[in-house]
C-alpha positions as CSV (number, residue, x, y, z in Angstrom):
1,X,-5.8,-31.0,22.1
2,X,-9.1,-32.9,22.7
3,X,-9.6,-36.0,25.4
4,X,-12.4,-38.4,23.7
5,X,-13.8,-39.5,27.3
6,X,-17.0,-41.6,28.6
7,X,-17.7,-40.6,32.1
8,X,-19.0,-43.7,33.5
9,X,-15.6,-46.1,32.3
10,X,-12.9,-46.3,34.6
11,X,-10.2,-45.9,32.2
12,X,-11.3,-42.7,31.2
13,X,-11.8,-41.9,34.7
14,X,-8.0,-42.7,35.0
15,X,-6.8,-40.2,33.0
16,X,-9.2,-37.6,34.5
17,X,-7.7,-38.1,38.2
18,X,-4.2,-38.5,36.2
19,X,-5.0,-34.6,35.2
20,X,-6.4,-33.5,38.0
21,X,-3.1,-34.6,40.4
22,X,-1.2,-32.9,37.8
23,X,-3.3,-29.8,38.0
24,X,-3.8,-30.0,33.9
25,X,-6.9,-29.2,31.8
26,X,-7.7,-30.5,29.0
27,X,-11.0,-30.1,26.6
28,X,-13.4,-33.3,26.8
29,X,-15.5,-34.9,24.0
30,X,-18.1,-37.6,25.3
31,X,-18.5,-40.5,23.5
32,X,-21.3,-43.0,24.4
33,X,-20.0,-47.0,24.1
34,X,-23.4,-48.0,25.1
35,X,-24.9,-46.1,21.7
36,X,-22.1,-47.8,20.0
37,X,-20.4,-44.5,18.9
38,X,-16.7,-45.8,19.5
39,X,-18.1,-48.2,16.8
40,X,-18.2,-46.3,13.9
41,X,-15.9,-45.3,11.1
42,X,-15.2,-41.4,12.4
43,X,-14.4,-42.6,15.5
44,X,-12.2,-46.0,14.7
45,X,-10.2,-43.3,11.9
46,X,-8.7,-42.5,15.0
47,X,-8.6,-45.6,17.4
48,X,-9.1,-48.6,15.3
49,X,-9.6,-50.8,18.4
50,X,-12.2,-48.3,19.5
51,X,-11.2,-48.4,23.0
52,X,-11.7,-45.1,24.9
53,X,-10.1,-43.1,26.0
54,X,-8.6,-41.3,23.4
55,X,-6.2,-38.4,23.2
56,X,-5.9,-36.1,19.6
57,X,-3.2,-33.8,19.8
58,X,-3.0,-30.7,17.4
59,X,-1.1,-32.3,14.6
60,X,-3.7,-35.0,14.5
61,X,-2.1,-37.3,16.5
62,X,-4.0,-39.8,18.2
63,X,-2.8,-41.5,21.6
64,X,-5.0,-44.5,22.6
65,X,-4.6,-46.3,26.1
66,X,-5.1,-44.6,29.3
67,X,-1.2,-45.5,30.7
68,X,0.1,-44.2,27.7
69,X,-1.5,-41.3,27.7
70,X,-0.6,-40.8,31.0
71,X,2.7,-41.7,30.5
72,X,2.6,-38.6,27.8
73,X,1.6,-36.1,30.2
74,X,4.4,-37.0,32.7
75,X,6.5,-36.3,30.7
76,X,5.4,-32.9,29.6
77,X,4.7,-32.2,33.7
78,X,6.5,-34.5,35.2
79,X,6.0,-32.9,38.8
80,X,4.5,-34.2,40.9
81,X,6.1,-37.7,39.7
82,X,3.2,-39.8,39.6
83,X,5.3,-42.7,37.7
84,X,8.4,-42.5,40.3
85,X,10.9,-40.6,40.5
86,X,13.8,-43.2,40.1
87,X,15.0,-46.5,38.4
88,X,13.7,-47.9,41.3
89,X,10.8,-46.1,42.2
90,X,9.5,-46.5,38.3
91,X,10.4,-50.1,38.4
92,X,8.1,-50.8,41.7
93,X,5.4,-48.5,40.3
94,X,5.5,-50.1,36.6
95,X,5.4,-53.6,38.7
96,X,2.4,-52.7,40.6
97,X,0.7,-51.4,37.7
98,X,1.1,-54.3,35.5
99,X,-0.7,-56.3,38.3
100,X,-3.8,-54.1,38.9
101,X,-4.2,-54.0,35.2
102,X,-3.7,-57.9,34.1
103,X,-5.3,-59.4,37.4
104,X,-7.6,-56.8,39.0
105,X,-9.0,-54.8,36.2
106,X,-9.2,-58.1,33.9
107,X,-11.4,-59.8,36.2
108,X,-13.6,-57.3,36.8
109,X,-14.0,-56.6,33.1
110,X,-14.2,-60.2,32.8
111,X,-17.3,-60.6,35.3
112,X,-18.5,-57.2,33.9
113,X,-18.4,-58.8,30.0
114,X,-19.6,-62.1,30.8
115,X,-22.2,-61.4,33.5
116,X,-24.0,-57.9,33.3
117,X,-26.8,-56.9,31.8
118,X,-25.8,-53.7,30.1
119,X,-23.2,-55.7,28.6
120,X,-25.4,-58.8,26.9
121,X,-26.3,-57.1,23.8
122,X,-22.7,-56.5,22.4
123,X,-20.8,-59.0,24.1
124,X,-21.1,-62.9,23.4
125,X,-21.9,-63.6,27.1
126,X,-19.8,-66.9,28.7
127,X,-21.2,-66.8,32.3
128,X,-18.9,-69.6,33.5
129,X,-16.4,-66.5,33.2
130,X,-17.9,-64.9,36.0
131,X,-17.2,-66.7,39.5
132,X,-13.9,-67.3,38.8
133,X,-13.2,-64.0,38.0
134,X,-14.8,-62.8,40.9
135,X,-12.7,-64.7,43.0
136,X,-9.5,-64.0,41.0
137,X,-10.5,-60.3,42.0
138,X,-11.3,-61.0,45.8
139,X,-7.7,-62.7,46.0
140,X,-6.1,-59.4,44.5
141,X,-8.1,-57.6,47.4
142,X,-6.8,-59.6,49.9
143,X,-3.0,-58.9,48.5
144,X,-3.5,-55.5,48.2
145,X,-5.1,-55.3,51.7
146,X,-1.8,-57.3,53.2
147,X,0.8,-54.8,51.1
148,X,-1.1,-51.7,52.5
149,X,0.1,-52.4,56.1
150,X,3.7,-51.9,55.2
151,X,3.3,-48.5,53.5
152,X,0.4,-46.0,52.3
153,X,0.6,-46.1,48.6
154,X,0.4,-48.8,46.3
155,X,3.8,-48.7,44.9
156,X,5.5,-46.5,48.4
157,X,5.2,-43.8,50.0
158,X,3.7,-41.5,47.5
159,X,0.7,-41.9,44.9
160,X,1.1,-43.0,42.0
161,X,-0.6,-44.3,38.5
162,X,-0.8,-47.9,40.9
163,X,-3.2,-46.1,43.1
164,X,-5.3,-44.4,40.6
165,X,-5.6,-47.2,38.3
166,X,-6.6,-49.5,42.1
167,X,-9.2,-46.9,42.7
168,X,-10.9,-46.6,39.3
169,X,-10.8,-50.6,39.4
170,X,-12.4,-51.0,42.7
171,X,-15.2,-48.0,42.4
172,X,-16.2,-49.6,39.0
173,X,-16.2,-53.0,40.3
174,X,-19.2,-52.1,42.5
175,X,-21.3,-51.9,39.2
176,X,-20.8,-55.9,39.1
177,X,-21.2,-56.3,43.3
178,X,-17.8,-56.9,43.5
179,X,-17.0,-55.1,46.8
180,X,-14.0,-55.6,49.3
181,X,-14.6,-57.5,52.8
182,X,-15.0,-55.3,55.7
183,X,-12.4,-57.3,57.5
184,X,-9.2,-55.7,54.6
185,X,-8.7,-52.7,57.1
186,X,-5.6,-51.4,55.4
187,X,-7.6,-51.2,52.1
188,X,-10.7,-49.5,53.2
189,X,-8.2,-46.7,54.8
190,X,-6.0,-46.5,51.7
191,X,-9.5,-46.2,49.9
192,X,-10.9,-43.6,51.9
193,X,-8.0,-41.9,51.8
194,X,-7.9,-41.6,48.0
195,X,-11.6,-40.9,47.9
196,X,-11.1,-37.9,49.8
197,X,-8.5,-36.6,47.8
198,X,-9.9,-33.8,45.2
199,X,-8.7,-36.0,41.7
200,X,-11.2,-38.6,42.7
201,X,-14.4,-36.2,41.8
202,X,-12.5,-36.1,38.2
């Protein structure tokens, strides 16, 4: 078993604190996006979208997407339950999830895509894509910030894929100065809170 990984990506950094809750090690293999190397023909043999990061099992299987290999691992360990432990618990994580990824990630990747420089030279650069998305983001914040006061995980009262995928989203989106306002008090404690947890030095 062999995790393909780039260290400075927050998906890949997803996994690595997914592993780390679980108490699980697994072998890494970088692979640098910035030379490219996702983009050629050994490496698309086994993710043709050439996302990372990228699980190969022993049989030669390889598992792309950072949920789903998650979601792969829970099942082999599933204690602690970090996609719920019930119909409804799973359902509320799942939920929560879905909305970090398609709102919060996506416009950070957006104004990452369309408005840094590390990004120019492999991405056809639409920089009208970038204050809206940094908005888009900010609004997130300030939801998140508002569901924090009622409970101190994402999803409930115990951490979850919601929180890890929050946290990878919010440390990365400092590369592109998107940073949360002093005043969301419930988010800067969930935040330190999850910084201070071990998993987050994955």
């Amino acid at each position: 078993m062999l995790l393909y990984d780039f260290k400075q990506a927050p998906n890949p950094r997803r996994v690595r604190i997914f592993l780390a809750e679980k108490g699980i090690s697994v072998p890494l293999e970088q692979v640098d996006i910035f030379a490219r190397s996702n983009r050629q023909a050994p490496f698309l043999a086994k993710n043709p979208l050439g996302g990372i990061p990228v699980l190969e099992l022993d049989d030669g299987t390889c598992i792309a997407e950072s949920v789903a290999i998650c979601r792969y691992f829970e099942v082999l360990h599933p204690e602690p339950a970090l996609f719920g432990r019930d119909a409804r618990e799973q359902a509320l994580v799942e939920m929560w999830n879905r909305r970090i990824e398609l709102v919060l990630l996506n416009a950070i990747g957006m104004v990452w895509g369309h408005g840094s420089p590390l990004t120019a030279k492999v991405v056809q650069q639409i920089p009208e894509n970038v204050e809206p998305n940094r908005k888009r983001a900010a609004i997130f914040l300030e939801l998140l910030d508002r569901e924090l006061a009622t409970r101190p995980f994402i999803a409930g009262l115990r951490i979850s894929i919601a929180d890890i995928s929050a946290l990878c989203a919010i440390d990365f989106a400092t590369m592109v100065q998107i940073v949360p306002e002093p005043a969301l008090r419930n988010l800067a404690g969930w935040h330190a809170a999850m910084s201070s947890r071990p998993s987050a030095q994955a």
